[in-house]
N, C-alpha and C positions, 0 to 999 in steps of 0.2 A: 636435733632434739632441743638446744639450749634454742635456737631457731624458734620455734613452734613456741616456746616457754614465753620467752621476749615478746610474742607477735600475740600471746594469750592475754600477760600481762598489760601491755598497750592497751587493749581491747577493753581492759576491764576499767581500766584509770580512766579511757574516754565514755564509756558508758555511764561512770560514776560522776565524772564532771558534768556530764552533760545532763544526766539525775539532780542534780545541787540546784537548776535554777526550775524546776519545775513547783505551779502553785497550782492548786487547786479552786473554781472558782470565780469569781467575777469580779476582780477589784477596781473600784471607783477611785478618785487620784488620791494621792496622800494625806491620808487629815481630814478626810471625807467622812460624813456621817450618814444614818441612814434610821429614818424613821415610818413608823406605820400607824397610821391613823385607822381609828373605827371607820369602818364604812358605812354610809349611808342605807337603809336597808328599804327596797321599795317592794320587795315581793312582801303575801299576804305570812308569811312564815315568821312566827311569833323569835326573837332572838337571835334569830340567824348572821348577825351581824356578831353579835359577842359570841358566836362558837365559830366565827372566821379569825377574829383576831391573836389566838393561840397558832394555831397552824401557820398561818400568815407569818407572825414574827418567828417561829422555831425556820421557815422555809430561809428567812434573808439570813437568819445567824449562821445555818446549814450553808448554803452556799453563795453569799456575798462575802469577802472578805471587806469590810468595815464594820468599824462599831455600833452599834444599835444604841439608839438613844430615842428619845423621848421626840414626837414628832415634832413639836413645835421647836426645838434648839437642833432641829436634825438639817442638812445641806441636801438632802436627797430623802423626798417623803415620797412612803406608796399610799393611794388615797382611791376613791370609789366608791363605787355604790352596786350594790346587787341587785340585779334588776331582775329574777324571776326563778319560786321555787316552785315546782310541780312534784305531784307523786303522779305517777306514769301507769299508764292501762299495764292491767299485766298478763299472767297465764291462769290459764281455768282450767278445770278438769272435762270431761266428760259429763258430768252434773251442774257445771257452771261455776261453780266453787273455785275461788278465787285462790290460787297457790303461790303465784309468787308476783312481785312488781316493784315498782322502784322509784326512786326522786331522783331530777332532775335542779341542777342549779348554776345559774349565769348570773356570771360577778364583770364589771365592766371597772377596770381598773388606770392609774395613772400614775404614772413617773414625776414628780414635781422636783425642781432644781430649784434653790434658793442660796446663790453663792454668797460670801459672806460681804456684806455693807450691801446686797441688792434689796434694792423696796418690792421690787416685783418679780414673784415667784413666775420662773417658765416650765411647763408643762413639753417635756422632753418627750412622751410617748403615750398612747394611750392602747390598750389591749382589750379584748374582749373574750373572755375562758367560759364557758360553759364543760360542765362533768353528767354524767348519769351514772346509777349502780344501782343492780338492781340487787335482791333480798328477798330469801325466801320467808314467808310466815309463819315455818316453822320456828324460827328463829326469835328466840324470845327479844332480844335487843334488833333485829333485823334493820329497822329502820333508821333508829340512831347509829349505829355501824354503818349503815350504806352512805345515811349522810356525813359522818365525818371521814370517810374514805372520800367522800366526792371533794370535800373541804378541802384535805391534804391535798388531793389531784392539783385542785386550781388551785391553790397557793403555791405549789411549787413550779405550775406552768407560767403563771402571773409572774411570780419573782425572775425566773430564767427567761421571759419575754420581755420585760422592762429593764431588766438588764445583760443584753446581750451583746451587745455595742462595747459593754463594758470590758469584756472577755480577756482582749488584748491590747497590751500596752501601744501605745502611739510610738509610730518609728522617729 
């Protein structure tokens, strides 16, 4: 009995120690900054640039661990350009009446490194995310919902693709 006790107790102290060094996230080295510039916006879709950059930054605060700051004093910028929104064929009924369909949106993104005293920024990664959602028309907001679910999508694949490398400490 005190046997089993002892051999419980162990069990719990080494699971708890070994809990203590665990982080969540993708940390860049110490002292690291990390910022997010407007993107470029080349598809025909009026804005779409400034309803990326909300999602975008809540994605690197969610799961980067560094500070967010302002791009230009940042060590590590995400930068890009969107290059194509589509609204997408949809489904019809029987009478042709158009029921439901959806947008389409590919953002081409980049990793930029700028360590401190360098004059020239290096371009560590580049990604390309595309998202679709589609939306019924019943749906009075249908549209704006599908696209800012496609937004969160890419921002959060973009951020976890640009920094993935970063995941784990160097041995």
């Amino acid at each position: 009995m005190i046997r089993r006790s002892l051999l419980a107790a162990a069990t719990a102290v080494a699971l708890l120690a070994a809990a203590c060094g665990y982080r969540a996230g993708y940390t860049p080295p110490v002292g690291a900054t990390v910022g997010v510039a407007f993107f470029e916006n080349l598809s025909k879709e009026r804005d779409l640039d400034r309803d990326l950059h909300p999602p975008l930054s809540e994605s690197v605060q969610r799961i980067v661990r560094a500070p967010l700051v302002h791009p230009e004093r940042a060590e590590f910028r995400i930068e890009g350009r969107i290059l194509d929104f589509r609204r997408r064929n949809g489904i019809r009924d029987t009478e042709n009446r158009l029921l439901e369909t959806g947008v389409l949106i590919s953002v081409e993104a980049r990793l930029v490194h700028t360590p401190l005293g360098a004059t020239e920024p290096e371009v560590l990664r580049v990604v390309t995310v595309q998202d679709e959602r589609g939306y019924n028309l019943d749906e009075g907001n249908g549209e704006a919902e599908a696209r800012l679910r496609a937004l969160r999508n890419i921002s959060d694949r973009v951020v976890i693709d640009l920094f993935a490398d970063l995941a784990w400490d160097a041995p």
